[in-house]
LUMGUDO-127200 format. One record per residue (C-alpha): x, y, z; residue number from 1. Coordinates in Angstrom, 1 decimal. Layout:
REM LUMGUDO-127200
X|Y|Z|num
X|Y|Z|NUM
...
This chain:
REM LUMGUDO-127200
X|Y|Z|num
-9.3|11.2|18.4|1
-9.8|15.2|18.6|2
-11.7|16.2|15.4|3
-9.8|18.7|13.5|4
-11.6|21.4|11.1|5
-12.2|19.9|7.1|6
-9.5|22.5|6.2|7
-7.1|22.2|8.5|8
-4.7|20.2|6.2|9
-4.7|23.3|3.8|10
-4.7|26.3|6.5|11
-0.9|25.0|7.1|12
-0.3|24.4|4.2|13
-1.2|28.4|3.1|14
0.8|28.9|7.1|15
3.5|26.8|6.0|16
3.7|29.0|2.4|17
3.5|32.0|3.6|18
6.6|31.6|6.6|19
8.4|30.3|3.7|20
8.1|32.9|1.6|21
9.2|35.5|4.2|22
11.8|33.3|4.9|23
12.9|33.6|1.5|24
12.5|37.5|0.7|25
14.4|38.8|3.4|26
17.8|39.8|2.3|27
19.5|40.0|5.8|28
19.3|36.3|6.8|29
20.7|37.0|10.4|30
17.6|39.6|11.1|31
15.8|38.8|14.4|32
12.4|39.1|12.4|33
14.1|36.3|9.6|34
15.2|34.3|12.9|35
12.3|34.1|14.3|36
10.2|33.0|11.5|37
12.7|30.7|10.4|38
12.2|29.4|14.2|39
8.4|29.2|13.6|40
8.7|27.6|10.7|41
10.9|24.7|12.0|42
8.7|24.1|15.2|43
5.1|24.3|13.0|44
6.5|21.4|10.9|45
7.6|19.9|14.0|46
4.1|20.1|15.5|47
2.2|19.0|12.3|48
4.4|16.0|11.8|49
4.0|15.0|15.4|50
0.5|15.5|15.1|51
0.2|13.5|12.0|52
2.4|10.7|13.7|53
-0.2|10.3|16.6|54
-3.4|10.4|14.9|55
-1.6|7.1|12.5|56
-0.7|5.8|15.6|57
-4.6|5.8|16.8|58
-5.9|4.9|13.6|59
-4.3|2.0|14.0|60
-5.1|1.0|17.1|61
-8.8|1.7|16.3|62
-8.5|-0.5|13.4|63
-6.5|-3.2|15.6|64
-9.7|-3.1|18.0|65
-12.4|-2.7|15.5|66
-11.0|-6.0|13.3|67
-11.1|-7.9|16.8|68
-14.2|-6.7|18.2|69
-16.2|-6.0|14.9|70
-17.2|-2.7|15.8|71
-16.1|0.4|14.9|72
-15.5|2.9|17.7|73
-17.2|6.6|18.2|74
-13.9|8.4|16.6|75
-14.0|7.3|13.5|76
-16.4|10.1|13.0|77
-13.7|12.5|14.0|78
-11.5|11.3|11.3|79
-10.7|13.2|8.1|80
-11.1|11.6|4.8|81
-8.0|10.2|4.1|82
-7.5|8.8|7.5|83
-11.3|7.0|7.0|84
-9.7|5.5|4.0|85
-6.8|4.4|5.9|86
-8.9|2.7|8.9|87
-11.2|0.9|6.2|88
-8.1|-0.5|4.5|89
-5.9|-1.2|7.5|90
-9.2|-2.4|9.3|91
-10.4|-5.1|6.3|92
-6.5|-6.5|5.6|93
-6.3|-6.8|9.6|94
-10.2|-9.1|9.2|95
-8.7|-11.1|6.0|96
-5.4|-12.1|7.6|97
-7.1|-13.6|10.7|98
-9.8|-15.1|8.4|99
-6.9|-16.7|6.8|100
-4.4|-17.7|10.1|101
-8.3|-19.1|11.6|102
-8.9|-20.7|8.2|103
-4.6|-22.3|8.5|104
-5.5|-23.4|11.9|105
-8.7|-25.1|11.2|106
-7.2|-27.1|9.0|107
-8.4|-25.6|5.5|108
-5.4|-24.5|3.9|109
-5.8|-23.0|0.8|110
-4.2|-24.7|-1.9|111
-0.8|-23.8|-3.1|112
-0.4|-23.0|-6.9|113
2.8|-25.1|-8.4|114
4.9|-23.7|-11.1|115
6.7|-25.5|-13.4|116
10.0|-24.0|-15.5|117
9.0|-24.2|-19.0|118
11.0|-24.1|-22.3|119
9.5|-23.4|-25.1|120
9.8|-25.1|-28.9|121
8.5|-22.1|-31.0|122
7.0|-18.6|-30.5|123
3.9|-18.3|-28.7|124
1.7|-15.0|-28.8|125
-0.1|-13.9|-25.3|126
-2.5|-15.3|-23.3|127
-5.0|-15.3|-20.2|128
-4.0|-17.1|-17.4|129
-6.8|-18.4|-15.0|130
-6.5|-15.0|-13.2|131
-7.6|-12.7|-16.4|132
-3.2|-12.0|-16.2|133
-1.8|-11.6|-19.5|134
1.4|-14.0|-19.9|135
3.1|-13.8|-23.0|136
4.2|-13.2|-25.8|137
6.8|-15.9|-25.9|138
9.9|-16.5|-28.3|139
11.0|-19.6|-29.3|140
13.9|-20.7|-26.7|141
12.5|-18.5|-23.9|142
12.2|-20.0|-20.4|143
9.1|-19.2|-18.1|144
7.8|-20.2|-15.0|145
4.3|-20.8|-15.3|146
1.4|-22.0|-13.4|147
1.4|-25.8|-13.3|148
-2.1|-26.5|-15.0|149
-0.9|-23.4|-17.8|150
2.7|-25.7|-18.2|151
1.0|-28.4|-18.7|152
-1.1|-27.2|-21.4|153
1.1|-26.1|-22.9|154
3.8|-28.9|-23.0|155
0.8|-31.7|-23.9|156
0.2|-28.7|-27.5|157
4.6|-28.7|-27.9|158
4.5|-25.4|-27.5|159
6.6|-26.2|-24.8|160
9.0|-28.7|-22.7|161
9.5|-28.7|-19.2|162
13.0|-27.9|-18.1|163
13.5|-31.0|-15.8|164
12.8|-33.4|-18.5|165
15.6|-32.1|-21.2|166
């Protein structure tokens, strides 16, 4: 990946302005000078978005290789900030899925958390779920699908009755 200067980003962006606003003060719109900037203008976003396209496209297939090799190549030092970010992210989700698909294969699934459809009796003010989630508040009559061990709880209290068993 070619290293590009910290700035660049905002040196077409101040480019970008400026054809733009000589695009927009000319009064004869069908000048050569007006065509030609307008011209410019139309191929510099051209080039900056095909530009943008391929360095995604590379980031991504340094990430694909660094998740599948464990080592991070040489260019990521020729990335700019924003695209670091985006190889770190892309890079760890890329490790966690095949943690998880080895983990599936190996025979450790992780287990599945049931819900159960609740009803409940009267009203019930929020709560924590396992997670630190908030769930709640609850009116009398409301129904809610909750996590089994949360349905449970609250069904065995009669806060609550469990749908398939009106």
């Amino acid at each position: 990946m070619q290293q590009l200067p910290k700035n660049f980003l905002n040196e077409v962006s101040d480019y970008i302005s400026e054809k733009k606003a000589v695009v927009g003060k000319e009064d004869d719109m069908f000048s050569d000078s007006i065509v030609k900037t307008k011209k410019q203008l139309e191929n510099s976003i051209a080039v900056i978005k095909e530009l943008i396209l391929r360095r995604k496209k590379k980031i991504l297939d340094l990430a694909f290789v660094a998740a599948e090799t464990g080592i991070s190549k040489r260019d990521f030092e020729n990335m700019m900030g924003y695209e670091k970010e985006l190889f770190e992210v892309i890079t760890q989700k890329l490790e966690e899925t095949a943690k998880i698909a080895g983990n599936i294969i190996n025979g450790h699934q992780e287990k599945k958390l049931q819900n159960l459809l609740v009803r409940f009796n009267r009203d019930v003010e929020s709560f924590l779920d396992g997670e630190g989630n908030v769930l709640g508040p609850f009116k009398s009559g409301e129904v809610a699908n909750l996590p089994l061990e949360i349905a449970n709880i609250l069904i065995e209290s009669g806060k609550a009755t469990a749908i398939e068993n009106e």
